[in-house]
MILO-868968 format. One record per residue (C-alpha): residue in one letter; z, y, x. Coordinates in steps of 0.02 Angstrom, whole numbers, plus 50000, padded with zeros to 5 digits. Each point is the difference from the previous one (the first is absolute). Example, Ala and Ser with C-alpha at 12.3 -4.5 7.8 and 13.67 -1.06 7.14 Angstrom:
residues 2
A503904977550615/S499675017250069/
***
This chain:
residues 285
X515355450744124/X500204988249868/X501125002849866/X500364991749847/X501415000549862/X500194986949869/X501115001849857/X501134985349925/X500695007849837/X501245014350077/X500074994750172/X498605002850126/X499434990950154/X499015010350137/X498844992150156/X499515011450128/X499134997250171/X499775016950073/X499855008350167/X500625016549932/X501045004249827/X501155008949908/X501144999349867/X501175014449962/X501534998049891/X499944984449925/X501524995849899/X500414996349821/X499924981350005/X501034984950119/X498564995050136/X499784987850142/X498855007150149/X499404986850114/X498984998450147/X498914987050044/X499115008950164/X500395015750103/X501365010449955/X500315017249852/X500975012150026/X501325004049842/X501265014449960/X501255001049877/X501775004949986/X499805009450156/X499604987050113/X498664994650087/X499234980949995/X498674991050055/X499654982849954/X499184989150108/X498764982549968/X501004987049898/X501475009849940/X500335008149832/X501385013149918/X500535004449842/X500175013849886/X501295006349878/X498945007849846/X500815016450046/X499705002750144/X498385012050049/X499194994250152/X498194999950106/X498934990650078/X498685002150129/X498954989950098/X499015007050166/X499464984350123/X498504994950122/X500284983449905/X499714995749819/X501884999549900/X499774988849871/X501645004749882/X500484993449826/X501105010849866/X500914993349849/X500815013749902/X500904994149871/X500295004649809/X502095008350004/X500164989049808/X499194985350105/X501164999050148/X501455004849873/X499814986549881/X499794987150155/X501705004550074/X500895002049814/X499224981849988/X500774993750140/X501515008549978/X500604998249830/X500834986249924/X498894985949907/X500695006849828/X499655017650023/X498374994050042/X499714987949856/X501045007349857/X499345017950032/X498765001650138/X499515018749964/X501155010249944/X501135000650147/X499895014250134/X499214994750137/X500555011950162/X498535001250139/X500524992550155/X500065008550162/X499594993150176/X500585000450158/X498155006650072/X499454992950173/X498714989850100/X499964981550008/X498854987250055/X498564993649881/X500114980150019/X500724985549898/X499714999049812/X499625019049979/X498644999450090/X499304984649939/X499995008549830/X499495016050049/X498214991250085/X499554988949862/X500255016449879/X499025011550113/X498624982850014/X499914999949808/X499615018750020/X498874999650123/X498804986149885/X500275012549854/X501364990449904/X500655011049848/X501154986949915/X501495011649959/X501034985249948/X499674991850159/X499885015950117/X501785006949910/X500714980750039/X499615002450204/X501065018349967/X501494990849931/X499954989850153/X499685014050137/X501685007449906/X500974982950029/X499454997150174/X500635018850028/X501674997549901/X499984984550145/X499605009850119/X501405015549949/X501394987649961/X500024992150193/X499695019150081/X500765010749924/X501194990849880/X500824987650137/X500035011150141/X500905012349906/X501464988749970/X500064995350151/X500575016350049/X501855002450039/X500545009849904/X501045001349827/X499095010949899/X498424994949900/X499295018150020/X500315001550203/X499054984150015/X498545005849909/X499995016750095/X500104993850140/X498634985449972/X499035015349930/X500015008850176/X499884985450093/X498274995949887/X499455018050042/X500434996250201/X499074982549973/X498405009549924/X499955011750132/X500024986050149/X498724990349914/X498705016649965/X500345002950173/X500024984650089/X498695004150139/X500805014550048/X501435003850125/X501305002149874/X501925002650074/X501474995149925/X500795016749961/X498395005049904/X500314985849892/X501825001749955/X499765019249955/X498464994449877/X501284990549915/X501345011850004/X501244990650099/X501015000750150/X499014987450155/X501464987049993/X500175002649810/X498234995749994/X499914985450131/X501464990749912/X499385000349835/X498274998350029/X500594982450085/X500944995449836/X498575004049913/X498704989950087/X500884988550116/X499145009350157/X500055015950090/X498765015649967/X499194993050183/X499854981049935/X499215006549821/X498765010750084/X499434986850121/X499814986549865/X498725014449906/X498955001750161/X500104983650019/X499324995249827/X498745014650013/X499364992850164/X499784983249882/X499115008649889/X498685007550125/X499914983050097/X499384992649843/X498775013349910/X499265009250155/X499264994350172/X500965015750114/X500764994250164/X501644994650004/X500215013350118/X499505010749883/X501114995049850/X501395001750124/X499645017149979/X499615003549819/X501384991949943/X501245009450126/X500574989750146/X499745004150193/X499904984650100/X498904985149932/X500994987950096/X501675004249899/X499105000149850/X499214982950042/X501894996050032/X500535005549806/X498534991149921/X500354984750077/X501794999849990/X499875005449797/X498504989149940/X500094984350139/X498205006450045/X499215009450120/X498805014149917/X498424993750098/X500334982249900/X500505009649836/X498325007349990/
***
């Protein structure tokens, strides 16, 4: 296993590759958990995650959680765990109005902010940032100044990131009150995190809906205001980008990614690939 933890003033970047680890109870501090290869399995809250290559969640600095890895394949993972006063002063910064900020930039109370937690995909800007600051690591860079600059931008991609999935889909919920919406966009995240950990699996509908404590066609219509597709459409795009993934980083049959990432027939699966990404798989790879 290698292992290594640099520190950039209060906030802490880890690098792991590993077969098999632990972590137990880590909490106290904001942190983004992303996977590069393979797949770790996390609790907290009560719930059950796994996150799989390319994808990356967040957590609030209270929350307790754990992660373990146990694979045939090497997981290479990356952890930023963020200082609280860091992330607090970032969102009072972009928050506050410019005179606050110039007449009397410290002596206002500045609240910690707390996310909506869930998986999302690790592309775009984010992770352009995130693999020139683990590259800088990797050739032993220590430049705080510069290291704590990559941070700052990791914590705009994610505001980014937050604003067009969590932000806009709650409003586009229908319904009057500010604090429905963001319970329901809550549950809905929590249904979302639980098709994604399980994507390779034969998941039913009814499974789904009770994870997010909501009736079936509660859950079906809001899920489509959320995300502009059904439960069905959002879990086929996930296999279908997993199968992208494994077409491009390993050298397994199609046949066999068929099966790994959860479908039963190759020839409908051809089909979706095709039809989503004007390309057959064969000419992909």
């Amino acid at each position: 296993m290698n292992y290594q933890r640099t520190p950039v003033n209060k906030n802490e970047v880890i690098i792991e590759s590993a077969y098999d680890s632990f972590h137990p109870e880590i909490s106290g501090r904001y942190a983004i958990d992303m996977i590069f290869s393979g797949s770790a399995d996390y609790t907290a809250a009560n719930r059950d995650l796994t996150l799989f290559s390319e994808n990356f969640i967040f957590f609030n600095q209270q929350t307790t959680y754990t992660k373990r890895i146990n694979s045939p394949v090497k997981v290479r993972s990356m952890s930023i765990l963020f200082d609280p006063e860091f992330v607090s002063d970032f969102d009072y910064s972009r928050r506050a109005k410019d005179s606050l900020l110039l007449d009397d930039p410290e002596n206002h109370k500045k609240e910690a902010p707390v996310f909506v937690e869930a998986i999302y995909p690790l592309q775009g800007n984010l992770k352009f940032n995130l693999l020139h600051l683990k590259k800088h690591i990797d050739h032993g860079n220590t430049d705080s100044l510069m290291l704590s600059s990559y941070l700052e931008h990791c914590l705009i991609n994610y505001y980014e990131i937050y604003h067009s999935e969590v932000t806009s889909r709650e409003a586009s919920l229908k319904f009057l009150s500010h604090t429905t919406k963001s319970e329901i966009l809550r549950r809905l995240s929590i249904a979302r995190d639980y098709i994604i950990s399980n994507y390779n699996k034969n998941i039913c509908l009814d499974d789904i809906a009770r994870i997010a404590c909501l009736s079936v066609n509660h859950f079906l219509r809001t899920f489509k205001q959320a995300y502009q597709q059904s439960p069905h459409q959002f879990l086929t795009s996930i296999r279908l980008q997993q199968a992208k993934y494994f077409l491009r980083n390993t050298d397994y049959p199609i046949n066999e990614i068929v099966d790994i990432v959860g479908f039963e027939c190759p020839s409908s699966f051809i089909r979706l690939f095709r039809n989503s990404f004007q390309v057959t798989p064969g000419r992909y790879r």
